[in-house]
C-alpha positions, 0 to 999 in steps of 0.5 A: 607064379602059383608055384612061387606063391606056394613056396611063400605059402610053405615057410610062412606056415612053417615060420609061424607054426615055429613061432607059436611054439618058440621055436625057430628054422635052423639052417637045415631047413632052410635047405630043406625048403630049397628042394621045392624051389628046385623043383618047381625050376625043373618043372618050368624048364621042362614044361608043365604039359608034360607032368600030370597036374591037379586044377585048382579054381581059385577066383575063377582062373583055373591053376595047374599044380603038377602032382610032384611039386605037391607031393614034394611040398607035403613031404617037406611040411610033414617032416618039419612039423615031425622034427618040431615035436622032438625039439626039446623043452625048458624043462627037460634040463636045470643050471646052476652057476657057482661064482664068487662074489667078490672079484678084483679088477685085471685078475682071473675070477672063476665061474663054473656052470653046472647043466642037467641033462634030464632027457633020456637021450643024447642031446647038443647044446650051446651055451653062453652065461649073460656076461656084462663085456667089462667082464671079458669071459673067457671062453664066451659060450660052449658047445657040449654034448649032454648025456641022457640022464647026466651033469655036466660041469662047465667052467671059464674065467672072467678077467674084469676090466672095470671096477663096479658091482655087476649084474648076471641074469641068464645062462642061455642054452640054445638046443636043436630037434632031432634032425637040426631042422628047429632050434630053441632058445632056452632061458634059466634065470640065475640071478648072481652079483659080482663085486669087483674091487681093487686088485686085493690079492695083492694084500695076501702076498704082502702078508705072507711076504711080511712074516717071512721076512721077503718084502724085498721081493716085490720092492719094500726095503728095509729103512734104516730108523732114525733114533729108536722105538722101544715097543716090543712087537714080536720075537723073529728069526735073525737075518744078516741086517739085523743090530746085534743089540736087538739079539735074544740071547735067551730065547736063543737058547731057548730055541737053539736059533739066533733070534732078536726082538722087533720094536714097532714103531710109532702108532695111532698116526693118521694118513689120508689119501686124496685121490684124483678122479678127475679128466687127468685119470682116465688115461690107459696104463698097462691095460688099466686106468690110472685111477685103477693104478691109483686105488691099488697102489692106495689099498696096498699102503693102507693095509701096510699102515693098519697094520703099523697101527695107524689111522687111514683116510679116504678122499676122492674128488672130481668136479666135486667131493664123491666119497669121504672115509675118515681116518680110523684103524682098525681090521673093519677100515680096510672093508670100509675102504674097499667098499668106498673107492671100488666102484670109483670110476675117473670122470671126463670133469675138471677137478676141483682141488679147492673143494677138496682141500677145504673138506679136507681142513674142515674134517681133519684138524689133526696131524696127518701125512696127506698123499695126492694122487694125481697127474700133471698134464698142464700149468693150470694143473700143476700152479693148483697142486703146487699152491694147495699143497704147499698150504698144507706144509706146517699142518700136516705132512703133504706127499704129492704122488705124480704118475708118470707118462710112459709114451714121453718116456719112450719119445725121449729114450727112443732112437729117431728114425725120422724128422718127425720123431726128432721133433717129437723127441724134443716136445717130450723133452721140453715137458720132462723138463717142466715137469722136473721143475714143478717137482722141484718147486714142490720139494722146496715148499717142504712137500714130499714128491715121488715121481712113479710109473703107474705100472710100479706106484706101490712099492715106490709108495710104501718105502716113503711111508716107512721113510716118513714112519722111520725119521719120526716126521710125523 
């Protein structure tokens, strides 16, 4: 029994001892506070008569401790206070953390940490930054030697999984003693903040596409225009799509290559999106919400329309009117815009489409192609979007932009293999149908539907623009 009661004594001691020092027992010694315990089972089996002991009056009984267990008690307590003393200190090393502070959602950010080693010896360290988990790093922690006197650079990459402003505290470095008996849990603040926006990559491909004459590339076709602009733009290389009118012939010469003259196309009209961040927006498509989906494809277009010259607007509802940009050009609306939506998030509420169209004719009396993103799920849905756009028609130029489902795609396309996909293939079909139906009816209110897969929204998107753009229906 008082061996047991020793035993507890032993890690008691050196529990606290660690913990006044903030410090902790690592597995080894763990380990290491076995051997007593062995010990004293050995003790017992042989027979305490046999092994000297020292009597220990405690409350007047007399207590046999057989001088091995003491002195193996001893050595142990000895060795772990020894190994305390290397454990190594909060000062002893400095990290930094360099990290962009501007991330776009489902895209590669990367972080580098920098560690400093000022020990004169070799030192093992694991270390983990303070990552919020929306903001998927990849690898989460490290395990580095550092070198006596040295710096070591480290980096990963976070792959953010949700808009918002996010918050980095702390870069964690967890170190042991010299014998691995202690470790310690080290804390250097560094305080950093991460934006993540909207895929915006997205924009400088778009640009460096657009002055190579490649938009085709990522689905932008070149619209035939109905009449024609004679605003001088810019001077081009010629291409085989190009009107031989446009040719010329003087700075061809000029040259020595075949160039012709852009005219841009009508400016300083306005388009307005009106995005849905409502229940119907929260679904998953590809790893992303389509509320995610949304925003970019509506970033993509708006960069497009800036360029043409035009004003664009911003309006984002739920159960209530969230956030409001009214319609400018200008460089500075693209900030104005990414700032507005990117910490939008779709909310588990009932949209409010009457709200939000009458803030629309209360704050826009101007012409102005007015885009919905939105989703259809039901008739309720469906008989809103249909009545409020349809009252827009006259006014303004509606586009109604309805996000497709991709699993009643798959039931519908899919092969049966059983009575119940059968059944299922049917029920999607029947609201395919439904679906096509309310498009239909839409189309023949005089509102422009496009019917797109969230995955491949924006250049669906930006052709009717330039379609719209090329006819003059504004």
């Amino acid at each position: 029994m008082i061996t047991i009661l020793l035993l507890a004594v032993l890690v008691l001691v050196l529990a606290a001892l660690g913990r006044f020092l903030h410090a902790y027992p690592h597995r080894p010694l763990l380990y290491l506070c076995a051997v007593p315990a062995l010990l004293s089972v050995l003790l017992v089996l042989l027979g305490s008569d046999r092994v000297p002991a020292v009597v220990i009056p405690v409350l007047g009984h007399d207590f046999h401790l057989p001088w091995p267990l003491i002195f193996v008690d001893a050595l142990v307590v000895g060795l772990a206070i020894a190994d305390l003393g290397t454990l190594p200190r909060r000062q002893d090393f400095a990290v930094q953390r360099q990290v962009g502070q501007i991330a776009s959602i489902a895209k590669a950010h990367r972080v580098t940490l920098t560690v400093s080693n000022l020990r004169p010896r070799e030192t093992m360290a694991w270390i983990r930054d303070d990552v919020d988990q929306d903001l998927a790093a990849r690898p989460e922690d490290f395990i580095v030697v550092l070198q006596p006197h040295s710096r070591s650079t480290l980096h990963y990459d976070m792959r953010p999984t949700t808009r918002g402003a996010y918050q980095l505290g702390c870069v964690f470095l967890r170190v042991r003693s010299r014998c691995g008996l202690w470790q310690r849990f080290l804390p250097y603040p560094c305080p950093s903040q991460i934006h993540v926006y909207p895929d915006m990559k997205q924009l400088g491909e778009y640009a460096l596409l657009a002055r190579t004459n490649r938009l085709a590339q990522i689905g932008v076709r070149r619209v035939r225009k109905v009449g024609q602009d004679h605003d001088f733009e810019r001077l081009r290389d010629y291409t085989r799509d190009d009107n031989f009118k446009h040719m010329d012939w003087r700075a061809t010469a000029r040259r020595n290559k075949l160039t012709v003259k852009d005219y841009q196309s009508s400016q300083s009209q306005r388009l307005i999106f009106l995005v849905d961040c409502g229940r119907m927006m929260t679904n998953l498509a590809g790893g992303l919400s389509l509320l995610d989906h949304a925003l970019n494809a509506m970033l993509m277009l708006s960069y497009v329309a800036l360029r043409q010259g035009d004003s664009v607007g911003l309006l984002c509802f739920a159960d209530q009117i969230s956030r409001y940009v009214p319609p400018r050009g200008g460089g500075s609306q693209m900030n104005r815009l990414l700032h507005a939506c990117y910490d939008r998030t779709p909310q588990l509420v009932e949209s409010r489409y009457d709200q939000a169209f009458l803030y629309l004719a209360a704050h826009c009396r101007k012409r102005a192609l007015v885009v919905l993103i939105t989703n259809l799920i039901d008739e309720v849905n469906a008989n809103q979007i249909e009545r409020y756009l349809g009252s827009l028609v006259g006014r303004h130029l509606p586009l109604g932009v309805m996000l497709r489902d991709q699993h009643l795609f798959q039931a519908v396309e899919g092969q049966p293999g059983r009575k119940l996909d059968i059944f299922q293939a049917g029920a999607a079909a029947s609201i395919l149908s439904w679906r096509h139906q309310v498009l239909s009816d839409l189309e023949s209110k005089g509102v422009l539907a496009l019917d797109v897969f969230p995955e491949e929204m924006t250049a669906p998107l930006v052709n009717r623009y330039l379609q719209v753009k090329a006819r003059h229906l504004l």
